[in-house]
C-alpha positions in Angstrom: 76.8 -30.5 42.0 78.1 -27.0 40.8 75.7 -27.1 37.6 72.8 -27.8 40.4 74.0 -24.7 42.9 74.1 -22.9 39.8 70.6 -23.7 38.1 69.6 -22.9 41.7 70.9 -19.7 42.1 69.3 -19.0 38.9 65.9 -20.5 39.9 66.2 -17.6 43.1 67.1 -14.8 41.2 64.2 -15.1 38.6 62.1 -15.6 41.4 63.4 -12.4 42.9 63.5 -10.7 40.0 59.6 -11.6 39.2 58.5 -10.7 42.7 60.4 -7.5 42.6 58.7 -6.6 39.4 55.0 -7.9 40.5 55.4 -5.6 43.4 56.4 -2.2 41.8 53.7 -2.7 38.7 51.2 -3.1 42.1 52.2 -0.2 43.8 52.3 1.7 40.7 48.6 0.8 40.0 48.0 1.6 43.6 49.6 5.3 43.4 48.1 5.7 39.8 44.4 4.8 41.3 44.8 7.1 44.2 46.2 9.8 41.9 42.4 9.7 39.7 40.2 11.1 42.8 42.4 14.8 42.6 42.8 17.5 40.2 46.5 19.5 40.7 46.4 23.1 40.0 46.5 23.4 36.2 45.5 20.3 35.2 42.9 19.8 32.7 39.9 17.4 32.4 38.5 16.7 28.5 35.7 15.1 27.7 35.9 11.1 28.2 38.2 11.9 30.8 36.8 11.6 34.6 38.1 12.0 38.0 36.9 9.1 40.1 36.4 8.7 43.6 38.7 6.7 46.0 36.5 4.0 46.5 35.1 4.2 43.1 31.6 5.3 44.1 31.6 8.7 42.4 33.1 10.2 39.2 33.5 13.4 37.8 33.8 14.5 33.9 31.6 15.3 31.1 28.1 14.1 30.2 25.2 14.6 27.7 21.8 13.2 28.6 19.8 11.6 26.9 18.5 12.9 24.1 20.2 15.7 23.5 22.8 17.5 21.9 24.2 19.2 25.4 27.4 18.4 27.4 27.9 19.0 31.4 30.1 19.1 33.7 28.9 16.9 36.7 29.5 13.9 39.5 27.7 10.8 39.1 27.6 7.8 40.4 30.2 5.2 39.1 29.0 2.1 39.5 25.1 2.1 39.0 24.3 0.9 35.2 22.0 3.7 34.9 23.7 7.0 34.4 22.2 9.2 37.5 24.0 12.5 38.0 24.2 13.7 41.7 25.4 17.6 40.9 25.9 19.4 37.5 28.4 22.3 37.2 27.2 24.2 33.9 23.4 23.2 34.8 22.3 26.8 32.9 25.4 27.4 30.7 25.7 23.9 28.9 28.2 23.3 26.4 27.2 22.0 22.8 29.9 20.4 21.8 32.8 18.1 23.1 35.3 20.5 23.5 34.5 21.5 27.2 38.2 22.0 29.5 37.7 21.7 33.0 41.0 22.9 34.8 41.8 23.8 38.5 43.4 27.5 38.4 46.6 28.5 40.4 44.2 30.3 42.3 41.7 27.4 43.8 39.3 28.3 41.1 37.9 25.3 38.8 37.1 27.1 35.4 34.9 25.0 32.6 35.8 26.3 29.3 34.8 26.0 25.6 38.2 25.0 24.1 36.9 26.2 21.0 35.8 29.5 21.3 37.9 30.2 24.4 34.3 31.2 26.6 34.5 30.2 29.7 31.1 28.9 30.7 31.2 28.6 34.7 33.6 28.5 37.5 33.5 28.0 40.8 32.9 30.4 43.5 35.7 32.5 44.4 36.8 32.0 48.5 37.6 34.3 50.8 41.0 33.6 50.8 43.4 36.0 49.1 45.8 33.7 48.5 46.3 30.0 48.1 48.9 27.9 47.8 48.7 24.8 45.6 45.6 24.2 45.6 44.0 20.6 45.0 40.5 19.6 44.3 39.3 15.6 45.5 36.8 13.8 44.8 35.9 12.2 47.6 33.4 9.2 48.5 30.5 10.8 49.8 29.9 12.5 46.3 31.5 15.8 47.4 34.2 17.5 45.1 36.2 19.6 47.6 39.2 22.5 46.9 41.2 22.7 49.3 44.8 23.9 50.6 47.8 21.5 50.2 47.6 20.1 53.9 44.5 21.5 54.8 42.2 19.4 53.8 39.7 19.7 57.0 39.1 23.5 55.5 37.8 23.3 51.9 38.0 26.7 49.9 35.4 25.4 47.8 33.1 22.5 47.7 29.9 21.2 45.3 28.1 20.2 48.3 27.5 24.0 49.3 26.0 24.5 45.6 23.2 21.6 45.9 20.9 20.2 43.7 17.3 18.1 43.4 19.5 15.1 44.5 20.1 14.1 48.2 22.7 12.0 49.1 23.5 9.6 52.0 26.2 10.6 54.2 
């Protein structure tokens, strides 16, 4: 009767123990997956490395069309088997190899560099804003890639969506 409390007890703990780890490695995915649609200020992108929307539609990061020897910086969609590019960063200052950096200055200013030759091929707009304070660029849904104020997302410093392209996009 006391080996059968005991086996029991056991039989609860493990159960415990496995449902207390199944729920922290799912809310670690979870806060890693929501963590992939923003950019922090000084954090780098690399090529093979993307920033991806929150419900996966979109992703920034680094591409070379076909047929050719040219890499860009640019948001595509995520899910469509054919690669099709909504809005290209470095559209007339490609890079030509695979050493491109894309980082998000302490400023709000996202900088696309050769890590190579140290060049910096394009950046963003510069705001009007003298000063920001930790600044974070998103990704979101609709395709846009917005820069914005810590809390103040409603007021973007900088956006793609105000630089278009030859690509219209549903909203």
């Amino acid at each position: 009767m006391v080996t059968d409390t005991l086996m029991e007890g056991t039989r609860v703990t493990k159960t415990k123990l496995i449902f207390g780890f199944l729920v922290a490695l799912y809310t670690s995915i979870t806060c890693i997956h929501a963590a992939n649609s923003t950019l922090s200020a000084n954090q780098t992108i690399r090529y093979n490395e993307t920033i991806v929307s929150p419900q996966e539609t979109f992703e920034l990061g680094f591409f070379s069309p076909a047929n050719s020897t040219n890499h860009y910086v640019g948001i595509s969609y995520k899910k469509i088997s054919k690669h099709t590019v909504v809005w290209v960063a470095n559209r007339n200052a490609p890079l030509t190899n695979t050493s491109g950096e894309l980082t998000l200055s302490l400023q709000g200013v996202l900088v696309l560099r050769d890590a190579t030759t140290g060049k910096i091929l394009w950046s963003s707009a510069n705001s009007s804003r003298a000063s920001v304070m930790n600044p974070i660029g998103q990704l979101l849904d609709t395709g846009n890639f917005i820069i914005y104020e810590e809390g103040d997302q409603e007021n973007p410093i900088w956006q793609s969506f105000d630089f278009l392209t030859d690509t219209l996009l549903e909203v």
